[in-house]
N, C-alpha and C positions, 0 to 999 in steps of 0.2 A: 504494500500500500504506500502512495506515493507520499513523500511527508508533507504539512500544513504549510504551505508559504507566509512569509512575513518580510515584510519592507524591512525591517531592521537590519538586512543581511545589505546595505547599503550605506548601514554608518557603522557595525561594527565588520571587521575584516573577517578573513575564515579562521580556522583554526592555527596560531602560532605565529598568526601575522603582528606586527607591531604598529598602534597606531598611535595618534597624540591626541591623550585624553583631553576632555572638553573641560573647561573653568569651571562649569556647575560642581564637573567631580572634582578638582582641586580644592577648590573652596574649603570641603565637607572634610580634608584630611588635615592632619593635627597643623596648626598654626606653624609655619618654619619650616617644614616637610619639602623633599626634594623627590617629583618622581624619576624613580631612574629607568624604568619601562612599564609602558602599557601594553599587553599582548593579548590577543582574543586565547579564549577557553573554549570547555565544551557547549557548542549550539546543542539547543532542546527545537522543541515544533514553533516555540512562540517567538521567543528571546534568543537573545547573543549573549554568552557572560564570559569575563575578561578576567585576568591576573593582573594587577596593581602592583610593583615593586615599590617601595616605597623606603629612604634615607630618610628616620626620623631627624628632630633636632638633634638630640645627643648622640648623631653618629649611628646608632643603629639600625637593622633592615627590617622591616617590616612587610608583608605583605596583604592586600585588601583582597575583596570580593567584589566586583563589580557583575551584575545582572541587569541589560537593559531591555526596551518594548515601546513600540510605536506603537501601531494603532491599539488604542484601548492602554496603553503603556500608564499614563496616571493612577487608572484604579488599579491595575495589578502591581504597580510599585508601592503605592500606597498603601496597598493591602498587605502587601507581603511584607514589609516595613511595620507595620503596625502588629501583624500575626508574631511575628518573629523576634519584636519586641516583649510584647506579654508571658511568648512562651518560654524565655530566655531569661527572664527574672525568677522566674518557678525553676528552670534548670537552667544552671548558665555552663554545664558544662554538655548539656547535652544539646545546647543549639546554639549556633553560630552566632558573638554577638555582632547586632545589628547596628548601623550609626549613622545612615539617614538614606533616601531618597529624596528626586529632584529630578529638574530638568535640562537638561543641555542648553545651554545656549545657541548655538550654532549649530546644529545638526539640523541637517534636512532628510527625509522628512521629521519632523518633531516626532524627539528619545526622551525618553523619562527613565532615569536607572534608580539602582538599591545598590547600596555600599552595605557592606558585612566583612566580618574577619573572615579571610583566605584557612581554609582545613585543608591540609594534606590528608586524605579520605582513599582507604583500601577500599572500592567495590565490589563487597559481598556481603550476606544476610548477615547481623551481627544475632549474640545469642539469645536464645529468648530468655531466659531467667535474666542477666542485664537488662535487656532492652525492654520488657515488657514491668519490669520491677521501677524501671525510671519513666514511663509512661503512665505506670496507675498513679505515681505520684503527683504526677501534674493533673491529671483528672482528681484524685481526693482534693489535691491541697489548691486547687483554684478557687477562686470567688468570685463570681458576676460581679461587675459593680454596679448593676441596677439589680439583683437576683434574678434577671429574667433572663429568655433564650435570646441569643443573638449577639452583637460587635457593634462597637462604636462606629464602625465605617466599612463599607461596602468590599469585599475583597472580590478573587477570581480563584475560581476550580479551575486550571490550567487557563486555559484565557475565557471561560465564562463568569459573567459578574454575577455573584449572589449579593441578593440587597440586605441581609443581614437584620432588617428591621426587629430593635427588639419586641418578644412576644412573653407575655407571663406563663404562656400554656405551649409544653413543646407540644402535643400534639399539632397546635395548631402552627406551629414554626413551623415545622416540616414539612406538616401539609402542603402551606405556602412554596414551600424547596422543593419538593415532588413537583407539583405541578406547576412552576416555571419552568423545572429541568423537563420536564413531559413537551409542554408547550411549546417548546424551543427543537427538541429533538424532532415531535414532529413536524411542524416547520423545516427543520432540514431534509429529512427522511423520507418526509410523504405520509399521506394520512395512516392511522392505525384503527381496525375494528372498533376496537371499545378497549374504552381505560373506567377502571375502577378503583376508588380508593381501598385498601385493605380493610383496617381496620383503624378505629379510635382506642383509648386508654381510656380507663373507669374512676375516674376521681382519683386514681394514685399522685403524691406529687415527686416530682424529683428531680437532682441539683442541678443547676445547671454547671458542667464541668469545662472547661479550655481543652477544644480537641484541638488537634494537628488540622484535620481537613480535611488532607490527602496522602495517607500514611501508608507508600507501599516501596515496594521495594529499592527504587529508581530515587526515593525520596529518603532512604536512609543509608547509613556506611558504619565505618570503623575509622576512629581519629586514628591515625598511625603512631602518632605523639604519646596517648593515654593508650589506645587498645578498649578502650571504649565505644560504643554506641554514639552515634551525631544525628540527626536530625534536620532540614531543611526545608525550602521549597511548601513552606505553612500555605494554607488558606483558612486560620484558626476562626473559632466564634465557639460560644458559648451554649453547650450542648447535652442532651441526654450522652452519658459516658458511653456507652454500648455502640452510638452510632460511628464510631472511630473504629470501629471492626467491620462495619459494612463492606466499608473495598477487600477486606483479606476473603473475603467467602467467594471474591469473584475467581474463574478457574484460571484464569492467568494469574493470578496475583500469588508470589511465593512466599507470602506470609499465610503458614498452613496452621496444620492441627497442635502442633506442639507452642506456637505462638499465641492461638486460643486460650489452651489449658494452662500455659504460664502465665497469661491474664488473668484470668478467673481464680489462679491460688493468690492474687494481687486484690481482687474488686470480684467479690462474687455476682451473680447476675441481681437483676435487679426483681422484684417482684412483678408477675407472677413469673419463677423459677423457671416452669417447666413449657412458659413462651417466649424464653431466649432466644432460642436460634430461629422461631420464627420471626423475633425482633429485627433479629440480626439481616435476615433474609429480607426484610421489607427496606431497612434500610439501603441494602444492596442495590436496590433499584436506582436510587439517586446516584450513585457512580457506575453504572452501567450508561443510565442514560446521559452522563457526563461524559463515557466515552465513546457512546453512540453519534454525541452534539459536537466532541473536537475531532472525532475520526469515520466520518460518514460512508455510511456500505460497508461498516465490519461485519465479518460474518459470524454469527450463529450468536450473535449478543441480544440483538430483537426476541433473538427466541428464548435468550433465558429469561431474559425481563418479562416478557408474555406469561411463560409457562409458572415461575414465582409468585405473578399478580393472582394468576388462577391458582395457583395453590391455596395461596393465602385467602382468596374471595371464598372457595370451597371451604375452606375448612373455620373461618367464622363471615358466613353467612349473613348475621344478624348485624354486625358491624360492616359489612360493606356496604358503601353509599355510592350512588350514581353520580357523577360530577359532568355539569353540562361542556 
C-alpha cells in the first residue's frame, strides 16, 4: 500500500540530509546555544523528524528532537506538545521531555514543528512486567483537572483531529469519538450497511485516567542509555483506563496476551469483570476505524470492525441503539 503523501517532504530533506534549521527552532533552544547540524530523521506517513546537534553554553553536546507537519501541522504539534507534556511529568523517564512547539518562519508551504529531547531508542517490544508496571502508573496516578473525560486542547490520532471536548460521562465521550471516527471513515471508504452503537454503561462511575492514545508498537522502544521502556508519539486525553488496550486487541498490533495479563496484575478490570474484553473489543473499533481513515482500502479491517459491532449488538441487544 502506497504511503500517505504530505507536502512536508518539501521543507524537510530525506533521510541524513543536512539542512539549516529555521529561527522559530532556534529560538526555543537554550539561550547561547550553537547549532552544529541539523539533519532529517526517520519520515513516518505524516511528518519529517530531524536530529538537532546542539553546542550548549558551557561547551557541551546536546542533542534535540525535532518533529514537523504542514497541512493540519498546528493541531498535531500542538497536540502532541501538550500530550507529551502531561504525560512526562507523571513519568519523566519514560517519555521524552518535551520543550515547545511553533512555527517556522520561512518555510513554504507553512511547518509547524515539536522540539523534545533526542533518545537513542533500540527498536523492539520492551518487556511487559516494565513496561506495563510504568503504564498503570500513569493511569492510577493521573488526575483530570476538571475530573471529566477529555484534554484541554484538540490533538491528532496520527493526523486525524479529535476534539477532545470535555465530557463528565465517558460513555458519552466516546460515543462522540466512535462516531466522528465512523463518520469520517465512511466519508473516505464509501457508505457502510448499518452502524450500530454497542452498548451504554449502567450508572457505574469511573476515573478518568491520562492515556497515551496511540500505544502500539511503532510508538514504543528501549532507551539504550537506561534499558528501559520510552514512550512517544502521545495523542493523550483523559480516559476510561481500559481504552488504552483497545489498539493491542487489533491483529497486527504486537502488543499480545502476555502484555494484557501484565496489565491486569497492575489495574484489574474494571466493573462488571466478566465485560472486559468485550470493553476492550468495543473500544477496538475507534483504532481500527482510525486506521481504516489514515490508510484507505486496507484489507480485511472493514471486516473486523463489522463482525465486532455485531458481536457486540448480539450479545447485548437491549443496549444497542440505532444512530441516524
Amino acid at each position: 500500500m502506497a504511503e500517505p503523501q504530505s507536502s512536508v517532504g518539501k521543507v524537510i530533506p530525506d533521510i541524513g540530509v543536512s539542512f539549516t534549521l529555521d529561527q522559530a527552532a532556534i529560538q526555543e533552544l537554550p539561550s547561547g546555544s550553537r547549532v552544529v547540524e541539523a539533519s532529517s530523521f526517520n519520515p513516518s506517513a505524516w511528518t519529517r523528524t530531524a536530529c538537532i546537534k546542539v553546542q550548549l553554553p558551557d561547551g557541551s553536546l546536546k542533542q534535540y528532537f525535532m518533529k514537523c507537519a504542514t497541512e493540519g501541522g498546528d493541531v498535531m504539534m500542538e497536540g502532541e506538545f501538550n500530550s507529551m507534556t502531561e504525560l512526562h511529568k507523571l513519568a519523566p523517564s519514560f517519555v521524552p521531555r518535551p520543550y515547545a512547539w511553533g512555527k517556522f518562519h520561512l518555510a513554504s508551504p507553512v511547518t509547524h514543528f515539536f522540539l523534545c529531547d533526542f533518545i537513542d531508542m533500540k527498536k523492539e517490544m520492551p518487556d511487559p512486567v516494565a513496561f506495563c508496571a510504568r503504564l498503570a502508573e500513569i493511569h492510577l496516578n493521573s488526575q483530570s483537572p476538571t475530573g471529566q473525560f477529555g484534554f484541554p486542547v484538540p490533538n491528532c490520532h496520527g493526523k486525524i483531529v479529535q476534539s477532545n471536548e470535555w465530557d463528565p460521562r465517558w460513555t458519552s465521550f466516546f460515543t462522540k469519538l466512535l462516531v466522528s471516527f465512523f463518520k469520517m471513515e465512511l466519508g473516505i471508504n464509501g457508505p457502510w450497511p448499518e452502524y450500530e452503537q454497542a452498548f451504554e454503561a449502567n450508572g457505574r462511575v469511573l476515573k478518568p485516567s491520562l492515556v497515551h492514545g496511540d500505544l502500539w508498537e511503532e510508538n514504543a522502544a528501549i532507551n539504550l542509555s537506561t534499558g528501559e521502556p520510552v514512550v512517544f508519539d502521545a495523542s493523550a486525553f483523559y480516559a476510561h483506563n481500559e481504552y488504552e488496550l483497545g489498539t493491542w486487541r487489533r491483529e497486527t498490533i504486537k502488543f499480545g496476551r502476555s502484555h494484557f495479563n501484565q496489565y491486569l496484575r497492575n489495574i484489574p478490570p474494571s466493573e462488571p469483570v466478566e465485560q472486559w474484553d468485550d470493553r476492550v473489543r468495543l473500544y477496538s473499533l475507534k483504532f481500527n476505524l482510525a486506521h481504516m481513515i489514515g490508510w484507505p482500502g486496507a484489507p480485511f479491517v472493514r471486516e473486523e470492525i463489522y463482525n465486532d459491532m455485531m458481536y457486540l449488538i448480539q450479545k447485548y441487544p437491549d443496549r444497542a441503539t440505532r444512530l441516524a
